[in-house]
N, C-alpha and C positions, 0 to 999 in steps of 0.2 A: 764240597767238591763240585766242580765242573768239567764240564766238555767243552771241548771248542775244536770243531772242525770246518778247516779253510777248502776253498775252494775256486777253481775261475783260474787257475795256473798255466802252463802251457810256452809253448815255441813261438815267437813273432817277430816281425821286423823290425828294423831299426826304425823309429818315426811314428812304429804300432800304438795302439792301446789294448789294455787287460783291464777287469775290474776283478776283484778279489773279493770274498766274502767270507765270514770269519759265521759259523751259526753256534751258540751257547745253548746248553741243555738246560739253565736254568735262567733267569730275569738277568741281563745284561746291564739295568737297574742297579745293581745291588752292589756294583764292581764302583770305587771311584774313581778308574778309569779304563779304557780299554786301548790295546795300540796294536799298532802293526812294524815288527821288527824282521832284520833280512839277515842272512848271514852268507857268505860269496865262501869260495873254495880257499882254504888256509887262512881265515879272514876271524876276526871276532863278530859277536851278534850285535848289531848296531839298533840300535830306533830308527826306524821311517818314519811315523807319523803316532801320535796318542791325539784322543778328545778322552776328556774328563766328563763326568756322569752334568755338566751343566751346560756342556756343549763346547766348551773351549779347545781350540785345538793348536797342538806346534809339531811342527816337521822340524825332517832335517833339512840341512842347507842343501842339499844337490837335490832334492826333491823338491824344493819349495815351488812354485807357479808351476808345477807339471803331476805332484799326485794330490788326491783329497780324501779324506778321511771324513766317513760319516758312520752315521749309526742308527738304528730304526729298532726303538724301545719295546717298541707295540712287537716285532716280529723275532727281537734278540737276535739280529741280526747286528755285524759290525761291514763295512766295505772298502775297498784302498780304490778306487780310480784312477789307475796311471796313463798317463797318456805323453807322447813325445818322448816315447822308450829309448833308452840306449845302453849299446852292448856292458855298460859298467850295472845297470842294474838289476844285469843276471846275480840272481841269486836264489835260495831257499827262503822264502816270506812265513813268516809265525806271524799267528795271531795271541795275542799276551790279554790278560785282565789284571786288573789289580783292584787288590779288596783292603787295603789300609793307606800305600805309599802309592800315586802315580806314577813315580818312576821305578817302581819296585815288582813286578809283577809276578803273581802266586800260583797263577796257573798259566799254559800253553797249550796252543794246538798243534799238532804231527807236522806240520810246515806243508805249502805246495811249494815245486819247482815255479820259475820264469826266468825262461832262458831267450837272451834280446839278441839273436841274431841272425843274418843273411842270407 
């Protein structure tokens, strides 16, 4: 079992930046992969962004050149970087691991809000 609680959420402008942070209770190591997934009101949970435990990373297409996804092994820490916000990427942001399938993930964190608007 793990934990993962996010954090860094919040109200901002359109054009703002957030950084988000995902903390694990246990070696973020251990996962081979970890992601950050949104879910918007009446909407399904989407991928935003995964790196894999060797560093490789892939977004989605509406995020690509404006979030980044990293991760800090030493502190089990995971981070989303979003910057050049816009009102479509209000959502509920999860932080996900996965411990066999990278796109498959086994555990989640309680979600923060990021609400992109005016």
């Amino acid at each position: 079992q793990v934990q993962l609680v996010e954090s860094g959420g919040g109200l901002v402008q359109p054009g703002g930046s957030l950084r988000l942070s995902c903390a694990a209770s246990r070696s973020i190591f251990s996962f081979i992969a970890m992601a950050w997934y949104r879910q918007a009101p009446g909407k399904q949970r989407d991928l935003v962004a995964r790196v894999t435990r060797g560093g490789s990373t892939n977004y989605a297409d509406s995020v690509k050149g404006r979030f980044t996804i990293s991760r800090d092994n030493a502190k089990d820490l995971v981070y989303l970087q979003m910057n050049s916000l816009k009102p479509e990427d209000t959502a509920v942001y999860y932080c996900a691991a996965a411990g066999l399938l990278a796109t498959r993930p086994d555990y989640w964190g309680q979600g923060t809000q990021v609400t992109v608007s005016s």
